[in-house]
C-alpha positions in Angstrom: 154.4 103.7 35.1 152.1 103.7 32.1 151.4 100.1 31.0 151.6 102.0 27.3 155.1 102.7 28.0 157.6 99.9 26.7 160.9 102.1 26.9 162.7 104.4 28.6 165.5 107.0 27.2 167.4 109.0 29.4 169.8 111.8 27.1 172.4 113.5 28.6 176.1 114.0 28.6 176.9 112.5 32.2 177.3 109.1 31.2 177.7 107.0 34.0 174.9 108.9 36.3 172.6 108.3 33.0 173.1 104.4 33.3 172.7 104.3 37.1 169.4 105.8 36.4 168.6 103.4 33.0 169.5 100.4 36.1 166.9 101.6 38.6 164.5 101.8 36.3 164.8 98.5 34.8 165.1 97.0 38.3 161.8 98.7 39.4 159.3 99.2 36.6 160.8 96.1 34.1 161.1 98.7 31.4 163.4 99.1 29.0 166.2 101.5 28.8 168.7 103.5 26.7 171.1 106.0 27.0 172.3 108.8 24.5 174.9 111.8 24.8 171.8 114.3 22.7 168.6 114.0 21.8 169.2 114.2 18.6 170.4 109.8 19.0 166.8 109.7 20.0 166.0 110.4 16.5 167.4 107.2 15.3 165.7 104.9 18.0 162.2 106.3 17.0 162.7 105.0 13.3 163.6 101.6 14.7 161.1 101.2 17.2 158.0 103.5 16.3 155.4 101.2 17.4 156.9 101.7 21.1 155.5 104.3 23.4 158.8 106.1 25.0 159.4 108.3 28.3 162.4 110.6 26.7 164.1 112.2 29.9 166.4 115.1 29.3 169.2 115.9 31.2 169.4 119.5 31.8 172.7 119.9 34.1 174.1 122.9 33.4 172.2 123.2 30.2 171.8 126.9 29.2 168.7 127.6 29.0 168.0 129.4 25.8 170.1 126.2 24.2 167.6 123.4 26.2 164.7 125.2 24.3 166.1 125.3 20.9 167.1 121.6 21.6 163.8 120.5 22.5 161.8 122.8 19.4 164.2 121.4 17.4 163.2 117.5 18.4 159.6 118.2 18.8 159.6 119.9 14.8 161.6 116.7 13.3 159.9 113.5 15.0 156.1 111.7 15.0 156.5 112.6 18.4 155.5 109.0 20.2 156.1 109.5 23.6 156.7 111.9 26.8 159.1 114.4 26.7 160.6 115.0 30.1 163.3 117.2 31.6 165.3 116.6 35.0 167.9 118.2 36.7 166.7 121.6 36.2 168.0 124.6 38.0 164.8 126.4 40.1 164.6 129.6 39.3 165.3 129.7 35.5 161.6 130.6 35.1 161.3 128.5 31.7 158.5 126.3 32.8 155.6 127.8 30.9 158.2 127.8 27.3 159.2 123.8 28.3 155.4 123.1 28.5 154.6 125.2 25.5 157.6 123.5 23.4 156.3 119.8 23.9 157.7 118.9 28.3 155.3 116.7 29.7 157.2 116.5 32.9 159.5 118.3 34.9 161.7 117.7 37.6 164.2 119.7 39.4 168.2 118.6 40.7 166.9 118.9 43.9 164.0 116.5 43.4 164.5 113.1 45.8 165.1 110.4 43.4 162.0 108.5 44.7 160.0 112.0 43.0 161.5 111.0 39.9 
């Protein structure tokens, strides 16, 4: 991980699959992690914490797509954005790549994706 990077969000509805994640990564990198049901919670911890570099990961699981895209725009237009924007658990096949990259993703991984990718 980025030695920049002092904290770790992971947004998503599936609650206790987000904090088995937040776990790992705070065993193996030593970083710092939250957990919100929307990005739009992430809006909140940027005020508190804006000196802090963040890795943002987005759940996508069984996000429609059009709605991901408005979600992320709609994040990107309202925050300083001071971090990395990153979307797991997508579906292969949507074909949205290019618009995540062009809206702001930095990263992208797919539900299929071995953990250890992640």
């Amino acid at each position: 991980m980025d030695s920049h990077v002092r904290m770790i969000c992971i947004v998503g509805p599936c609650k206790v699959s987000n904090e088995l994640l937040a776990s790992y990564f705070e065993l193996e990198f030593g970083a710092k992690c939250l957990t919100a049901d929307s990005i739009d919670d992430i809006i909140q911890l940027n005020a508190q914490d804006a000196d802090k570099a963040k890795i943002i990961l987005l759940d996508c699981f069984a996000k429609d797509p059009e709605r991901l895209l408005i979600e992320i725009e709609s994040y990107v237009n309202k925050n300083d954005h001071h971090g990395f924007l990153v979307v797991f658990n997508l579906i292969r096949g949507l074909k949205i790549e290019e618009e995540l990259v062009m809206g702001g993703i930095r990263g992208i991984f797919y539900a299929n994706d071995h953990p250890d990718h992640l």
